[in-house]
C-alpha positions as CSV (number, residue, x, y, z in Angstrom):
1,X,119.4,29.0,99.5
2,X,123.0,30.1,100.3
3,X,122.6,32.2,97.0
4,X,119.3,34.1,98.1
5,X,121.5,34.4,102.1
6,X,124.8,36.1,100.3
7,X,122.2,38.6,97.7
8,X,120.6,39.7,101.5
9,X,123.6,40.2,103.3
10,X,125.3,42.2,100.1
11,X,122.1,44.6,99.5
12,X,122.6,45.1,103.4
13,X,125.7,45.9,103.4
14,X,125.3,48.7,100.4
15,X,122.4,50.3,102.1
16,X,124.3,50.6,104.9
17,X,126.1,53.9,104.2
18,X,123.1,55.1,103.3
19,X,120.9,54.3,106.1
20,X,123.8,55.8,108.5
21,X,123.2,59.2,107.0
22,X,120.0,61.1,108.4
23,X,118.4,64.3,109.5
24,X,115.8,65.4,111.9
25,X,114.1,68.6,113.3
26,X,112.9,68.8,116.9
27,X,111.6,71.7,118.9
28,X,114.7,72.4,121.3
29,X,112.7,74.6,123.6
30,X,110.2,74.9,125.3
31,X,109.4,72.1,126.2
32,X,105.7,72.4,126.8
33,X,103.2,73.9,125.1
34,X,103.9,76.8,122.6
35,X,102.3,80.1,122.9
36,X,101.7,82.5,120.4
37,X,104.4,85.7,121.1
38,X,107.0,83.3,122.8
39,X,110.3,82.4,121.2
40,X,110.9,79.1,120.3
41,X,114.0,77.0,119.4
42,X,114.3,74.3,116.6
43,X,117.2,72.1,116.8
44,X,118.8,70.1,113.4
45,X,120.0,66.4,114.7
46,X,122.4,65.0,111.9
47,X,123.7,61.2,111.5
48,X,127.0,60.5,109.9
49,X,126.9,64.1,108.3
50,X,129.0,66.5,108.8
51,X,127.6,70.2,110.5
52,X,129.0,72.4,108.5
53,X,127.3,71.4,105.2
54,X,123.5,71.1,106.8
55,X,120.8,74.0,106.8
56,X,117.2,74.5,107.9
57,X,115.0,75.6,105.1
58,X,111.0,76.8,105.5
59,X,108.6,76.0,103.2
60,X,106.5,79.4,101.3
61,X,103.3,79.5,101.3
62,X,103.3,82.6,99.1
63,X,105.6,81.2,96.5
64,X,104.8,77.5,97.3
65,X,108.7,76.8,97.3
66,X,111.2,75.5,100.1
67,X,113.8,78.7,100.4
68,X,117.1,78.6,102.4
69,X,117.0,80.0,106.0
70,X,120.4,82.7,106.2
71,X,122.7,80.4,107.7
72,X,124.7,83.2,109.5
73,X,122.6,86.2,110.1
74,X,119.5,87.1,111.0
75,X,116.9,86.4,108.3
76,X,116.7,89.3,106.3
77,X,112.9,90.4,106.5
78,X,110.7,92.1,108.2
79,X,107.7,89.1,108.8
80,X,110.2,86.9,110.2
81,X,112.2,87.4,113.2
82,X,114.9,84.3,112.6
83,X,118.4,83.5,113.9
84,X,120.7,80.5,112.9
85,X,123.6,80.0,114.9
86,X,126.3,76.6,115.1
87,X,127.0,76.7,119.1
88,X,129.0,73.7,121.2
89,X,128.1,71.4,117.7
90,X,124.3,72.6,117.6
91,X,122.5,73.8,114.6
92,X,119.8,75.9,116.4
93,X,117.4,77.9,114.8
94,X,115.9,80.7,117.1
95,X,112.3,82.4,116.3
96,X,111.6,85.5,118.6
97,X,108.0,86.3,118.7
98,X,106.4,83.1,117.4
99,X,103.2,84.0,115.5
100,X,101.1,81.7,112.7
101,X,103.0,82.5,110.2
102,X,106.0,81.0,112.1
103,X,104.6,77.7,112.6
104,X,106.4,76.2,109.4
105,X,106.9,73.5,107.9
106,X,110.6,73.5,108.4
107,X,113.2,70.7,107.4
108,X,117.0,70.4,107.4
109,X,118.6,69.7,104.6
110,X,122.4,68.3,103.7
111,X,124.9,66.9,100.9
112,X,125.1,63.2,101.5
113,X,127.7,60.5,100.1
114,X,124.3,59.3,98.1
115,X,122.8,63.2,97.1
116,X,121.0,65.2,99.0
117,X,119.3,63.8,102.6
118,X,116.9,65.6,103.4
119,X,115.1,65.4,107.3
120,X,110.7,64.8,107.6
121,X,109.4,68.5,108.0
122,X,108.1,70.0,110.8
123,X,105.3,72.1,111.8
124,X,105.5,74.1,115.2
125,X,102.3,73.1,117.5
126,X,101.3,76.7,118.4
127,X,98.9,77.5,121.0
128,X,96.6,80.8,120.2
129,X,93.6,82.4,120.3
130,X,92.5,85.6,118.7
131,X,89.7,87.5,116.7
132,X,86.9,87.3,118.6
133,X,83.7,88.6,117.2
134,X,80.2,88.9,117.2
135,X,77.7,88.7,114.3
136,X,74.0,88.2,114.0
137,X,72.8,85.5,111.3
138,X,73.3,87.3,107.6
139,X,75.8,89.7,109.2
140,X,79.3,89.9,107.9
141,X,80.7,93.2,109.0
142,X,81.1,92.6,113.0
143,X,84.9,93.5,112.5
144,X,84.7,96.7,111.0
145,X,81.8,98.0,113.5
146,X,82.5,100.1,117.3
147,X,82.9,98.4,120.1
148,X,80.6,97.5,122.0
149,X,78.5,97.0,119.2
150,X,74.8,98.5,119.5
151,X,72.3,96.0,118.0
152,X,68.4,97.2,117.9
153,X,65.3,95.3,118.5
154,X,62.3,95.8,118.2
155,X,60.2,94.7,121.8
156,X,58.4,91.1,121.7
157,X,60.7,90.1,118.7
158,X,63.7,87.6,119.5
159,X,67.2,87.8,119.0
160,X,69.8,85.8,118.0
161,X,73.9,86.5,118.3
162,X,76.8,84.2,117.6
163,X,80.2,84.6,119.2
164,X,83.3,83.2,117.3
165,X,87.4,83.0,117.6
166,X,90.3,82.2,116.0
167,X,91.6,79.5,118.0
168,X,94.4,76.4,117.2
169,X,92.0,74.1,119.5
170,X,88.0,74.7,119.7
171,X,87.5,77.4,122.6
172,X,85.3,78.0,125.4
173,X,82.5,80.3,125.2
174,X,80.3,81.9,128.0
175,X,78.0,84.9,127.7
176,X,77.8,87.3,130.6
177,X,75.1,90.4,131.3
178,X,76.8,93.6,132.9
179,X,75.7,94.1,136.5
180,X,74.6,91.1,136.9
181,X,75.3,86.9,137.7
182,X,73.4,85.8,134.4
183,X,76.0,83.4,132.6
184,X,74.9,81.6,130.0
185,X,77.7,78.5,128.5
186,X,77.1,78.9,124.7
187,X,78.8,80.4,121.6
188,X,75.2,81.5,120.9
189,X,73.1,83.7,122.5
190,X,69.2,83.6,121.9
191,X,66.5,85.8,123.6
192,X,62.8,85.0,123.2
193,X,60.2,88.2,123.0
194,X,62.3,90.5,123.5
195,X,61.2,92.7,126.7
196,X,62.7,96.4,128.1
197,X,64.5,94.2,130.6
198,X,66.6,92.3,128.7
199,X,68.5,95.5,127.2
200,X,72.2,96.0,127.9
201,X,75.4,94.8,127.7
202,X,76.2,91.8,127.2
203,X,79.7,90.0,127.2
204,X,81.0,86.9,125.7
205,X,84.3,85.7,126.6
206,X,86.6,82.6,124.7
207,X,89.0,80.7,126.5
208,X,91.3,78.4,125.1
209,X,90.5,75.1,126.6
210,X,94.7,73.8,127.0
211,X,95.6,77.4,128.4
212,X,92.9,79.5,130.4
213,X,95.3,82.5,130.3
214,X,94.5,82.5,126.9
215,X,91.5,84.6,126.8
216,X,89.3,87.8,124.7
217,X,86.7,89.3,124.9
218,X,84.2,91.6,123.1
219,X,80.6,93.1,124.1
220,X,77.5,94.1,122.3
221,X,75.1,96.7,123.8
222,X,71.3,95.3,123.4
223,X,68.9,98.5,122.5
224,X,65.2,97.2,123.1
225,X,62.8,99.8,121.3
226,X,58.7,100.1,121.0
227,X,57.9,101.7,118.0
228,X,59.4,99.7,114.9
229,X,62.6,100.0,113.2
230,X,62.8,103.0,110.7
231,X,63.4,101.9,107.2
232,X,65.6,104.9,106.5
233,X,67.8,103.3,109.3
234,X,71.2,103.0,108.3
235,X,72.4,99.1,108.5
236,X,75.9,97.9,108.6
237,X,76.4,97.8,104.8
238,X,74.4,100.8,104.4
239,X,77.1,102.5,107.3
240,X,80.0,101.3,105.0
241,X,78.9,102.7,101.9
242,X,78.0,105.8,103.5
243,X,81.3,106.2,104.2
244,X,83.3,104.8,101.4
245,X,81.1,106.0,98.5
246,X,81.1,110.0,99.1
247,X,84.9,109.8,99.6
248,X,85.0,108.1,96.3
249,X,83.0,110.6,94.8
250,X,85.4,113.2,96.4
251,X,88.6,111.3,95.4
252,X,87.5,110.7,91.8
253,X,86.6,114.3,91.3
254,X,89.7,115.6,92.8
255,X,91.6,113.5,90.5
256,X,88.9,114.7,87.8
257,X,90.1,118.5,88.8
258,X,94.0,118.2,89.1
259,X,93.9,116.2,85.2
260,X,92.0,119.0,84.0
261,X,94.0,121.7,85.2
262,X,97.3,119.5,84.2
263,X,96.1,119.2,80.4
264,X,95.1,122.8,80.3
265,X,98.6,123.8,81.4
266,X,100.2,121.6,79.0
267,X,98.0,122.6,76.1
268,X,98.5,126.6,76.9
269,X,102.6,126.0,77.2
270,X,102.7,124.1,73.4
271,X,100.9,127.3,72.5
272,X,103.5,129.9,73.7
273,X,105.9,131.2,70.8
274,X,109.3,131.7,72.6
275,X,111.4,134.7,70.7
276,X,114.3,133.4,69.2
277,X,117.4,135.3,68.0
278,X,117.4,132.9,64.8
279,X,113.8,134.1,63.8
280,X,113.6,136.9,61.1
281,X,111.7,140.0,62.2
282,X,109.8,142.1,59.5
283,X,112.2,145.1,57.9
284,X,111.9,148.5,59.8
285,X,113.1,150.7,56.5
286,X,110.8,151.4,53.4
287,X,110.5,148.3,50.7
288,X,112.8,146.3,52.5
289,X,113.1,142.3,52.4
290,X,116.2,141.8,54.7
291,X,117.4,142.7,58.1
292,X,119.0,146.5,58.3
293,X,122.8,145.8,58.3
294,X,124.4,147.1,61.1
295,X,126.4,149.7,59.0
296,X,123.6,151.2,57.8
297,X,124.0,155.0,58.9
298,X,121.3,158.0,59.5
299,X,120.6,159.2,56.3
300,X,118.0,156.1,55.4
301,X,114.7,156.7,56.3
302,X,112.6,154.9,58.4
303,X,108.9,153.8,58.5
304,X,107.0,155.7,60.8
């Protein structure tokens, strides 16, 4: 028994150095909720480390790899905005403009007596809302469509529109007629047989349900019409290619042109002879096979 007390105490005892070296990442400020655009500060807390030899690192998506966060300047690159600065014995790393792409994970890491310690990563709780949009049921292409967006229908038929966010909590949605009280509490907007009076503009709004200054909104423009829909009526994915496939056409031949015109260039310069000093010229004088020396004097006869 006094065997099995000592074995405890000893394993204690060599663990402790160990478990008196740690790390941790906390969000220094603010201390409420994060919005996206506002800067935030993380804060490194080591335990029986020294400062000097700890640094935050920020795990990349892109290249699925932790990478080393500039420990004195700015971090060199354009998507992030970062700062790391050592002030009054704080490891403090500053992001200006806090976006999604911001949010992490981040970890400190440091040389310990037993290897590397390393801290649990962190993922900044970001508060945001964005990308609102408005699509019909098989419609993809509300993003790429003018605002407000015009949607026909035919009178008597129904119609049926869905509004959506991007949002770090579910939102709020309400839909809202122009010139009018109407407000309808849904995401989704259905109208039953259609009639001239329901055309218009209609309005949905999303609210983030933590912040209510956190708000968009985008409108569609309701077209009632008697006679039916013609079938040479250009839909959305119709409108695109429209659009994209002439100026295909026109890139493709203009590429078509300027390849010609280079190989025909090319093809008429390989052909050109340039006169060289080196080349030998046919004899001017009568049965001759060589060049006329240059002392030759008047009295040989040339060839007419």
């Amino acid at each position: 028994m006094a065997a099995l007390l000592w074995a405890i105490v000893g394993a204690a005892l060599s663990l402790q150095p160990v478990l008196g070296e740690s790390l941790e990442v906390v969000v220094k400020d603010p201390s409420d909720l994060i919005v996206v655009g506002s800067d935030v500060t993380l804060q490194c807390l080591p335990t029986g480390l020294n400062l000097s030899s700890c640094k935050f690192q920020m795990y990349h998506k892109w290249i699925r790899s932790w990478i080393n966060i500039d420990t004195t300047t700015t971090f060199r690159c354009w998507f992030y905005n970062f700062n790391v600065s050592r002030v009054n014995g704080e490891l403090l790393l500053q992001v200006k403009g806090i976006y999604k792409w911001h949010t992490g994970p981040y970890r400190c890491v440091s040389n310990g007596s037993e290897g590397e310690i390393v801290s649990d990563s962190i993922t900044i709780p970001l508060q945001y809302l964005n990308d609102v949009s408005i699509t019909e049921p098989g419609s993809h292409f509300s993003h790429y469509t003018r605002s407000p967006r015009v949607i026909r229908v035919m009178k008597g038929k129904s119609l049926e529109v869905t509004c959506s966010a991007s949002s770090s909590q579910p939102p709020l949605f309400q839909w809202k007629r122009q010139d009018s009280e109407w407000i309808y509490p849904n995401s989704s907007l259905r109208i039953e047989e259609v009639t001239a009076k329901d055309g218009g503009t209609y309005t949905c709004k999303a609210t983030h349900p933590s912040i209510p200054t956190l708000t968009q909104c985008r409108s569609v423009l309701i077209e009632v019409v008697e006679e039916p829909l013609s079938s040479l009526q250009l839909n959305e994915m119709n409108l695109i290619l429209a659009i994209v496939l002439p100026a295909g056409v026109l890139l493709l031949t203009a590429v078509g042109i300027a390849t010609y015109m280079y190989r025909a260039r090319k093809d008429k310069w390989k052909k050109t002879k340039f006169l060289d000093d080196e080349v030998v010229k046919t004899p001017i004088w009568k049965g001759g096979s060589f060049r006329s020396p240059v002392t030759v004097s008047d009295s040989v006869p040339l060839v007419m």
